[in-house]
C-alpha positions as CSV (number, residue, x, y, z in Angstrom):
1,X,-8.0,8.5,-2.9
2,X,-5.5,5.7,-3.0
3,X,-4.8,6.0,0.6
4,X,-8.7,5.9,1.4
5,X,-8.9,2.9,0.0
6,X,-6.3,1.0,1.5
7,X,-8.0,2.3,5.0
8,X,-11.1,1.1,3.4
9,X,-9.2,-2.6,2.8
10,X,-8.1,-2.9,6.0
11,X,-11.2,-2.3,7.5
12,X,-13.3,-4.2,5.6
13,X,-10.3,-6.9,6.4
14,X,-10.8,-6.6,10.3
15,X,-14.5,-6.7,10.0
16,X,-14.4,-10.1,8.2
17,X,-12.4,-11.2,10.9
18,X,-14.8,-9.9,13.9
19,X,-17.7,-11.6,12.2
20,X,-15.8,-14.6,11.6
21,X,-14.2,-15.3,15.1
22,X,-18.3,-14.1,16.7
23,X,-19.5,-17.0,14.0
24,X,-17.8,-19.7,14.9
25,X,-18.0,-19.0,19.0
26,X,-21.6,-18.1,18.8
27,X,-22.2,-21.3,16.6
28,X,-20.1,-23.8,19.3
29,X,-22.2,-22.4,22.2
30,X,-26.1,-22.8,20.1
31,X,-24.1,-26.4,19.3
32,X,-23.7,-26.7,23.0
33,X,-27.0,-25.3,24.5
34,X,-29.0,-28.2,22.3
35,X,-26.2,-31.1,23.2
36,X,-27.4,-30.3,26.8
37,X,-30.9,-30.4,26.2
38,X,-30.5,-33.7,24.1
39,X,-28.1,-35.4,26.6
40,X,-30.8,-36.8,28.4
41,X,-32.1,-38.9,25.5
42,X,-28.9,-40.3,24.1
43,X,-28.2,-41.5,28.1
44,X,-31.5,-42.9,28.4
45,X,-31.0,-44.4,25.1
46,X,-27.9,-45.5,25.7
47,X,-29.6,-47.6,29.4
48,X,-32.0,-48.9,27.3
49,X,-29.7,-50.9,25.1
50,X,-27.7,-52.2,27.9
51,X,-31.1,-54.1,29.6
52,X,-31.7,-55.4,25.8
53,X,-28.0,-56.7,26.2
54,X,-28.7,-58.1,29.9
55,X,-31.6,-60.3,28.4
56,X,-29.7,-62.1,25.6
57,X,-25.5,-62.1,26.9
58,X,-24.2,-63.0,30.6
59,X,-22.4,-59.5,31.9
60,X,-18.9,-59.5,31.8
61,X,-18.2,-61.6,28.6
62,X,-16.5,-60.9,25.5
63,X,-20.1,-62.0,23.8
64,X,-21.4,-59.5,26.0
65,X,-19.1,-56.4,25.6
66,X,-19.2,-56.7,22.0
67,X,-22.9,-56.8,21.7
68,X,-23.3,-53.8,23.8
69,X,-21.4,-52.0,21.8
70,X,-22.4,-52.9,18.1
71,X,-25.8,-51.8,19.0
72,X,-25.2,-48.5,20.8
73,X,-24.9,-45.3,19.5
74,X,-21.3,-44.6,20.7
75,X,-20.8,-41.4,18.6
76,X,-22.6,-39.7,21.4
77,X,-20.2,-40.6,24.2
78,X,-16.7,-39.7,25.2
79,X,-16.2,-42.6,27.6
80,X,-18.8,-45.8,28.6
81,X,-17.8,-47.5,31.8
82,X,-19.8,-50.7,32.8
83,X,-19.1,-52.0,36.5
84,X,-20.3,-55.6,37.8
85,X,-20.1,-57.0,41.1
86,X,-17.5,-54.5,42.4
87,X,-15.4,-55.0,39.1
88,X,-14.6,-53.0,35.9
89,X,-15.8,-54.9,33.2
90,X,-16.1,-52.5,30.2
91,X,-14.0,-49.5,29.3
92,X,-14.6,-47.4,26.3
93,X,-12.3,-46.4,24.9
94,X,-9.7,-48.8,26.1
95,X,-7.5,-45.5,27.1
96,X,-10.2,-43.7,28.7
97,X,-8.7,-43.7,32.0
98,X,-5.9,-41.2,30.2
99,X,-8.6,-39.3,28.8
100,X,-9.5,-36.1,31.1
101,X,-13.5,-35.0,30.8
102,X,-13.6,-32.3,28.0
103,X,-15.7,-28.8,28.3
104,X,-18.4,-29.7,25.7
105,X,-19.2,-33.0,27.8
106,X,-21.6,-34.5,30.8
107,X,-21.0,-36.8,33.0
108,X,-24.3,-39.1,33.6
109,X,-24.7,-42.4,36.2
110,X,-27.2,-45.2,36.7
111,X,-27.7,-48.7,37.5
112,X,-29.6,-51.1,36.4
113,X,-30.5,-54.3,38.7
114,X,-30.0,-58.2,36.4
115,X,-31.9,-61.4,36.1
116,X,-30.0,-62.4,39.2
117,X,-30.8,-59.5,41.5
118,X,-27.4,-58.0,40.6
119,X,-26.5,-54.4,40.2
120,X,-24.9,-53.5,37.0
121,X,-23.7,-49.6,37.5
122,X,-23.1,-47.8,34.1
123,X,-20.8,-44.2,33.8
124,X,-20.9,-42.1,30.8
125,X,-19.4,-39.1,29.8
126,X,-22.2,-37.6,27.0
127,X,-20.8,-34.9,23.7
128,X,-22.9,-31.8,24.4
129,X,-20.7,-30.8,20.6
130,X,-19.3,-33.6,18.7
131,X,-15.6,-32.8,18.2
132,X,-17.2,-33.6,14.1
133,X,-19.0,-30.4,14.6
134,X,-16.1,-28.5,16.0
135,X,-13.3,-29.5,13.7
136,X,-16.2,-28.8,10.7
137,X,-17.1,-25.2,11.8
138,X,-13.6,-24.6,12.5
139,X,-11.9,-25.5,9.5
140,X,-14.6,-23.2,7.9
141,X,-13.6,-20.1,10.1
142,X,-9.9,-20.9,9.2
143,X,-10.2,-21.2,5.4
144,X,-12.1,-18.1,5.5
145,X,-9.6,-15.5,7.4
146,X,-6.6,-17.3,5.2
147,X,-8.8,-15.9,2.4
148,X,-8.7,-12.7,3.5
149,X,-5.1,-12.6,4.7
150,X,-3.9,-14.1,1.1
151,X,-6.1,-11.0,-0.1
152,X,-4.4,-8.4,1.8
153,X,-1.1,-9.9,1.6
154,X,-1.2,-9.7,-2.3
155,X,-3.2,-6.0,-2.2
156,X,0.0,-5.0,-0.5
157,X,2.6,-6.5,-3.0
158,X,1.0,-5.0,-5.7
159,X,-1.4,-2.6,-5.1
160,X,-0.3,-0.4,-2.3
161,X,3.1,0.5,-3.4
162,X,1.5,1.8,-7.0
163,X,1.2,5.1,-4.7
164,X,4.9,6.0,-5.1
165,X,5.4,5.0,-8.5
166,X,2.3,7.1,-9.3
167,X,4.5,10.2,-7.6
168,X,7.1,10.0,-10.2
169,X,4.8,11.4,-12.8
170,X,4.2,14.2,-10.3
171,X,7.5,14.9,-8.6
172,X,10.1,17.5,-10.2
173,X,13.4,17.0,-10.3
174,X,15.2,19.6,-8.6
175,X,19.4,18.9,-9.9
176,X,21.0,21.4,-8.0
177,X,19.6,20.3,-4.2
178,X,19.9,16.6,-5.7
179,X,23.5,17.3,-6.5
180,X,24.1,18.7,-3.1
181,X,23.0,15.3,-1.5
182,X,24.9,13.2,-4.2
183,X,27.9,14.4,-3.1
184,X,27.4,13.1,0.5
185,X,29.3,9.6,0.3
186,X,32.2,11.3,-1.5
187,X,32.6,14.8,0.2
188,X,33.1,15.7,3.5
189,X,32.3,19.2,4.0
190,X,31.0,21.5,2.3
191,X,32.1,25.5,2.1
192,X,28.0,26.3,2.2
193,X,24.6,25.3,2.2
194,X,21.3,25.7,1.1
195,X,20.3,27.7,4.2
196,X,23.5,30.3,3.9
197,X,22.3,30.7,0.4
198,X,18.2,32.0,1.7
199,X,19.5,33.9,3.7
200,X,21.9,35.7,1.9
201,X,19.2,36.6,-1.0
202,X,16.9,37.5,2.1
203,X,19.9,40.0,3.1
204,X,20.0,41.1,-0.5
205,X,16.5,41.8,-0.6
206,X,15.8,43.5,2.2
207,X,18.6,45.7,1.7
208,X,17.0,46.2,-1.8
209,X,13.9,47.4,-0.1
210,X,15.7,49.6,1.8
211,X,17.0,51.4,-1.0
212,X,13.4,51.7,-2.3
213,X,12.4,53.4,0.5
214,X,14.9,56.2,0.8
215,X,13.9,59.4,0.2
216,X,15.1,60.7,-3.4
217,X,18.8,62.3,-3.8
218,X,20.5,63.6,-7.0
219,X,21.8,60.0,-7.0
220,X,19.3,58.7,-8.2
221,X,19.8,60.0,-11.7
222,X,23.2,58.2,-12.3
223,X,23.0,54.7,-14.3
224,X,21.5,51.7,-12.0
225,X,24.8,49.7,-12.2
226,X,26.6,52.9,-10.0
227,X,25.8,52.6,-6.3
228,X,27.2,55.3,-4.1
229,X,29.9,54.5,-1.4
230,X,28.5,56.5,1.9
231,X,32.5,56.0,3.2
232,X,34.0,58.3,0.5
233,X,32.2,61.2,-1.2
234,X,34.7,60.7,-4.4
235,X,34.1,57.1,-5.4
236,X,31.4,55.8,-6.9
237,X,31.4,51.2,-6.5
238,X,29.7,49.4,-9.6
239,X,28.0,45.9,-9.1
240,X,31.1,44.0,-9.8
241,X,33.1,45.8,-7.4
242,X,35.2,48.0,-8.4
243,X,35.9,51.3,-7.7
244,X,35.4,54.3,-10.3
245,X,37.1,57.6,-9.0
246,X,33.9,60.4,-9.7
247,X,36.3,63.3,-8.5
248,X,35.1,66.3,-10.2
249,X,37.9,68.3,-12.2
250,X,39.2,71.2,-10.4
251,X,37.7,74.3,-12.4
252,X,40.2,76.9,-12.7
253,X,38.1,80.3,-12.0
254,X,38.8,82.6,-14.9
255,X,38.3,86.3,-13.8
256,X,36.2,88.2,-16.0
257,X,35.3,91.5,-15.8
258,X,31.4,91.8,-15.7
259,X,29.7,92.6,-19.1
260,X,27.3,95.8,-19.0
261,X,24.3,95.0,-21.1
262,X,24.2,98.8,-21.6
263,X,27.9,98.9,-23.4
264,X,28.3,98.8,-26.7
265,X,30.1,95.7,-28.1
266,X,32.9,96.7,-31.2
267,X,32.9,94.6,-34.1
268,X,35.7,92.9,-33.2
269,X,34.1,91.4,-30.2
270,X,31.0,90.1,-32.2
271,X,34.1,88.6,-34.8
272,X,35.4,87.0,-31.5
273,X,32.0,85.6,-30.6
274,X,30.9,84.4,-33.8
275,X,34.4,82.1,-33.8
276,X,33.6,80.8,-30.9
277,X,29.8,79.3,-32.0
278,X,31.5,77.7,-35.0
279,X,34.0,76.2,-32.6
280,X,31.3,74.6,-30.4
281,X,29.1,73.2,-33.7
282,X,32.3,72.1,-35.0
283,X,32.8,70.0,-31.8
284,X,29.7,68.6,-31.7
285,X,29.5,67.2,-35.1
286,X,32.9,65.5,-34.0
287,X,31.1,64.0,-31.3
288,X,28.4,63.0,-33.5
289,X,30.5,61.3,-36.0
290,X,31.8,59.2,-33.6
291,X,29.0,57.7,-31.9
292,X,28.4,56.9,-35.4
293,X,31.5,54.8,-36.0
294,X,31.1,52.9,-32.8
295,X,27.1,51.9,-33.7
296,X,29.4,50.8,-37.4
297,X,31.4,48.7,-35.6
298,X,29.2,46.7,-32.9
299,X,27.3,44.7,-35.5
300,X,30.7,43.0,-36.3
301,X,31.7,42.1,-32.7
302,X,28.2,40.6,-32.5
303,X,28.8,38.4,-35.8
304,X,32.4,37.2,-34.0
305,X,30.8,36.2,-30.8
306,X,28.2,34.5,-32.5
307,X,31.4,32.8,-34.5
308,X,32.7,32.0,-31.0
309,X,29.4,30.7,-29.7
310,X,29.7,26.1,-29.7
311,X,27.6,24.8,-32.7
312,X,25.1,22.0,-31.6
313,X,26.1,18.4,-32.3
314,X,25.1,17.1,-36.4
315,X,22.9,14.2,-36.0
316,X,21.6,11.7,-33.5
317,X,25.0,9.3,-33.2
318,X,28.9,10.2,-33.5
319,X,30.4,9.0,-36.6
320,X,33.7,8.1,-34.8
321,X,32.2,5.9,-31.9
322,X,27.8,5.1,-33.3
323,X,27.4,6.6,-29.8
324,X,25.0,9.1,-29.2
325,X,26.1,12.5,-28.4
326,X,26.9,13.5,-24.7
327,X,24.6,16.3,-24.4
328,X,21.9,14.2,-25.2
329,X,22.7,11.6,-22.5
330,X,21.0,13.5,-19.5
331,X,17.3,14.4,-21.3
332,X,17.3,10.4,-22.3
333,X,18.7,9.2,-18.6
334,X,15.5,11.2,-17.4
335,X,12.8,9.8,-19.4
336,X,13.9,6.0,-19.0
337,X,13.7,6.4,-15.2
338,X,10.2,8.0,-15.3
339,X,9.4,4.9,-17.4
340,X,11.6,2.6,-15.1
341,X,9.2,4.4,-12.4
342,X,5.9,3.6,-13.3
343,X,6.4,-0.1,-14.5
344,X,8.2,-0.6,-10.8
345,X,11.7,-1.5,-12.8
346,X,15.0,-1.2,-12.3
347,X,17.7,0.3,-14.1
348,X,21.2,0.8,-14.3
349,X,23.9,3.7,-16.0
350,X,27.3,2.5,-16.8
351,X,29.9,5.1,-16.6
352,X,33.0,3.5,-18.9
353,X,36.4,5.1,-19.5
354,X,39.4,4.1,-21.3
355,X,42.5,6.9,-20.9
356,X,44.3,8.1,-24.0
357,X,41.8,5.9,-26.3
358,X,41.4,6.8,-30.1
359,X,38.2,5.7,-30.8
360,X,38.8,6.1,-34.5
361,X,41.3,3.5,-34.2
362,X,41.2,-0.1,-35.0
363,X,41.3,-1.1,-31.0
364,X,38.5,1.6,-30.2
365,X,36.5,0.1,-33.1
366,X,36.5,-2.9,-31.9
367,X,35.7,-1.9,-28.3
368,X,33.1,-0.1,-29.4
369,X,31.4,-2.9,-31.0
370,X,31.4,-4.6,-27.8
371,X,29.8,-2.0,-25.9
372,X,27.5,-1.7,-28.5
373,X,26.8,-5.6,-28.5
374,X,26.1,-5.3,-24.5
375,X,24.2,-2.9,-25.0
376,X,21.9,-3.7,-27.5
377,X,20.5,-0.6,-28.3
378,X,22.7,2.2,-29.8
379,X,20.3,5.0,-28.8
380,X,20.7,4.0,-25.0
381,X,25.3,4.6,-25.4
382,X,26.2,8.0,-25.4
383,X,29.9,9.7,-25.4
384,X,31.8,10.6,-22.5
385,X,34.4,13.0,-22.7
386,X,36.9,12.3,-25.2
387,X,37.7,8.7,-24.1
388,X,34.8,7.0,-22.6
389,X,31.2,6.5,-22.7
390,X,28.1,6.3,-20.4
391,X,25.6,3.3,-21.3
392,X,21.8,2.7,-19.7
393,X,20.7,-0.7,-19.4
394,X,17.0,-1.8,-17.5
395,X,15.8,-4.1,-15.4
396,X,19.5,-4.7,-14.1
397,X,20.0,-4.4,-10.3
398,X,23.5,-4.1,-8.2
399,X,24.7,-8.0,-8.5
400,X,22.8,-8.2,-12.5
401,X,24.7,-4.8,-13.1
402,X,28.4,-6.2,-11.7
403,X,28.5,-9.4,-13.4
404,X,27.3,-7.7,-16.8
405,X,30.4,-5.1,-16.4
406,X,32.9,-7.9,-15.3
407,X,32.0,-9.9,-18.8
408,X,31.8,-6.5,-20.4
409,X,35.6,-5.8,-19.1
410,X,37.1,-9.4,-19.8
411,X,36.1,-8.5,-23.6
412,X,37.9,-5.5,-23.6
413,X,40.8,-6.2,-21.9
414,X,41.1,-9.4,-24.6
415,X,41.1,-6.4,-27.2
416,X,43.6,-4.7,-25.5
417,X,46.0,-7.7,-25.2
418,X,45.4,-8.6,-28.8
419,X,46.5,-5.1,-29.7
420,X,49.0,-4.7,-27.3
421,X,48.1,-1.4,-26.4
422,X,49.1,0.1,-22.8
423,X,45.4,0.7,-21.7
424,X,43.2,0.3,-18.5
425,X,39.3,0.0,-18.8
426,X,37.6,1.6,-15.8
427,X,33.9,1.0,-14.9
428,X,31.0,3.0,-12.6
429,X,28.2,1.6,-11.6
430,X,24.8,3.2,-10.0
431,X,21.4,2.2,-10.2
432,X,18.2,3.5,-9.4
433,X,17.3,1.4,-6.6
434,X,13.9,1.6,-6.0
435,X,14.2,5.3,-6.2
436,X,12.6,8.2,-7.5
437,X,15.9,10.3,-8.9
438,X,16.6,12.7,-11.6
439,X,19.1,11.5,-14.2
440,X,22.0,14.1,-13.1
441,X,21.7,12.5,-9.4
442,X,22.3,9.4,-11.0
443,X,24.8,10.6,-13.5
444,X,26.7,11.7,-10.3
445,X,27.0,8.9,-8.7
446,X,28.1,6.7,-11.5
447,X,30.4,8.9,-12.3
448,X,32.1,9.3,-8.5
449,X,32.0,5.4,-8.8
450,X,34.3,5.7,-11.7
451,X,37.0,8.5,-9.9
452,X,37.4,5.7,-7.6
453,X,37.6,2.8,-10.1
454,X,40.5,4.9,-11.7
455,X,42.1,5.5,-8.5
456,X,42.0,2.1,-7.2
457,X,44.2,0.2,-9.9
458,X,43.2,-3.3,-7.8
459,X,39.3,-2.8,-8.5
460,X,38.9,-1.4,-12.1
461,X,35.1,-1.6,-11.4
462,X,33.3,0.1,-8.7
463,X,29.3,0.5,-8.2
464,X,27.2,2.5,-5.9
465,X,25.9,1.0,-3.4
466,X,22.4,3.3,-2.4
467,X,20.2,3.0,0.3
468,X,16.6,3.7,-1.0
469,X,15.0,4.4,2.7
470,X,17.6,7.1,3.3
471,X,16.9,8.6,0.1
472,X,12.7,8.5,0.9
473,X,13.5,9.9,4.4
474,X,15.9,12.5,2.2
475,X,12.6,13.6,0.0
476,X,10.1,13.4,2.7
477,X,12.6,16.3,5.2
478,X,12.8,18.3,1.5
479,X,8.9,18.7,1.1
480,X,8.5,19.4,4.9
């Protein structure tokens, strides 16, 4: 729909346009057609004021120029030219013989015979469109179409790139390709892709459909973690590899003279047989009372691994540092960028560590007071690792983001120096840059931007530098 109407704008843009321009043209040339058919009254006009002038001022005077010309209707003309006996005596304008005819004019010549049988021969050059007229209707047409391009200039400020904010409600964040593509500006190769990965699960499944389709074999009854190794008949390979020898015991073949069902059996042999049954209940209730004690004994190995299972962090903030804690840094990073998103904002994650810091300590108190400070908002400082801290701050681009740090670094380092503790501060830097990213993407890169901070002893802080068009062509190749 959005989309729609921006085609909409634009044409309803370019029509305004159209019918402007075919205004203003078609108005000049109905201006023009009645200049042409009026011409011949303002010339005839313009003869009958020069006999009035003959009859009360001598021709070629200063009396007789100037009374010519108060009582004509000049508007109408583009040049007078009044000739007497052979000479120029009157040229309007005084620079006329610089001015070329124009389009909108017409060129009219008569003469008129004086008191004294002279000829007087007048030249006019007669406005079929008063440049009034052109300079009024064009200044019309103008003010309109800057209208309209003030209009669409501002639609597309603020209007037409709603369309991608409106996407961030819409597009899920995917961490593991996002993570793949973070790791571009800091790692050369990689050992595999994304493609190597389809198509070994394509290789997996089709070799699981294979197995579907084989016709059944006394193989099939064994437990579904035992796959059969067609290169040895005697092993047996399990799904994580190794090998289980399924060699059946050799069976030492007892001769035994065949029983006749007709003989008669002694009492000693039924003694013999009845020993025999007791033996073989007796060994099953052995077997039996050991299942028994190994269903007794796997509650209690549950109850230690659940023992051995990480208990969730107590509370909201850490009572060492008033920082929230670090598993809870990601799930907030995500929903202040989908807010960042839809107000058009930016916003930037700090990435601070301080080796072999004690928080607990008077120094890391007092450091952590002036994150806090810079911050302004405990729920938006969460740990990091044992000795550092991440911090999100918005509506702070690249150069906002840099000078923040560097004031937030000379406080600490005058802690350090007060305390004279052997320390080094280290700062990362990424923001989201116009950009529609997950808060692990931009975890990532903050975080890289702190490796190198570390490294680099001369730069202690380091920020990432992204290039949003990259990243849009990036998300436009994924949904393709």
């Amino acid at each position: 729909m959005k989309i729609r109407k921006n085609i909409l704008v634009a044409a309803a843009a370019v029509l305004i346009y159209i019918i402007t321009i075919t205004a203003f043209v078609s108005s000049l040339y109905i201006e023009n057609q009645k200049g042409r058919s009026k011409s011949p009254e303002y010339f005839s006009s313009l003869i009958h004021q020069l006999s009035v002038t003959l009859r009360n001022e001598e021709p070629g005077t200063r009396a007789f120029n100037r009374y010519f010309l108060n009582s004509s209707t000049i508007n109408n003309f583009q040049s007078i030219k009044l000739f007497y006996e052979g000479k120029e005596i009157l040229n309007f304008p005084s620079d006329n013989e610089k001015t070329k005819q124009k389009s909108f004019t017409i060129l009219k010549r008569d003469s008129l015979r004086t008191s004294q049988d002279k000829d007087i021969f007048i030249e006019a050059s007669v406005y079929t469109v008063k440049p009034s007229v052109i300079f009024t209707r064009g200044r019309l047409a103008f003010i309109v179409i800057f209208i309209v391009t003030l209009f669409i200039v501002f639609h597309l400020m603020f209007f037409a790139d709603k369309v991608l904010t409106s996407e961030a409600k819409e597009i899920k964040y995917d961490s593991d390709e996002e993570d793949d593509f973070s790791q571009e500006d800091y790692q050369e190769d990689q050992d595999y892709t994304e493609e190597d990965d389809d198509l070994e699960i394509s290789a997996k499944e089709k070799d699981d459909a294979d197995l579907k389709n084989e016709p059944e074999s006394p193989s099939e009854n064994l437990p579904e973690e035992i796959i059969e190794d067609p290169f040895n008949e005697n092993k047996l390979i399990s799904n994580n590899e190794e090998e289980v020898d399924f060699t059946p015991p050799e069976i030492k073949e007892e001769t035994r003279e065949e029983e006749n069902p007709f003989e008669e059996k002694t009492p000693a042999d039924r003694i013999s047989e009845e020993e025999k049954e007791e033996k073989e209940e007796d060994a099953e209730e052995d077997l039996f009372e050991e299942e028994l004690i190994d269903t007794e004994e796997s509650p209690a190995s549950d109850e230690e691994d659940k023992k051995e299972l990480p208990q969730e962090p107590a509370g909201l903030f850490s009572p060492d540092t008033g920082f929230g804690w670090e598993s809870y840094m990601i799930p907030r990073l995500d929903s202040e960028l989908i807010r960042a998103a839809s107000c058009e904002q930016d916003l930037a994650l700090y990435t601070i560590r301080i080796p072999s810091l004690d928080w607990t300590s008077e120094c890391g108190k007092k450091i952590s007071g002036i994150i806090l400070q810079a911050v302004k908002f405990n729920d938006l400082v969460f740990n990091y690792k044992e000795d550092g801290c991440s911090a999100i701050i918005q509506e702070l681009n690249i150069p906002q983001a840099l000078n923040k740090a560097q004031e937030m670094l000379k406080n600490i380092n005058s802690v350090i120096k007060n305390q004279d503790k052997d320390l080094r501060c280290s700062i990362g830097i990424s923001t989201r840059a116009l950009r529609l990213i997950s808060g692990q993407r931009l975890f990532n890169e903050s975080e890289q931007s702190l490796f190198h901070a570390i490294e680099d002893e001369d730069s202690p802080i380091v920020a990432f530098k992204a290039d949003s068009e990259k990243y849009r062509n990036y998300l436009a190749s994924k949904k393709d």
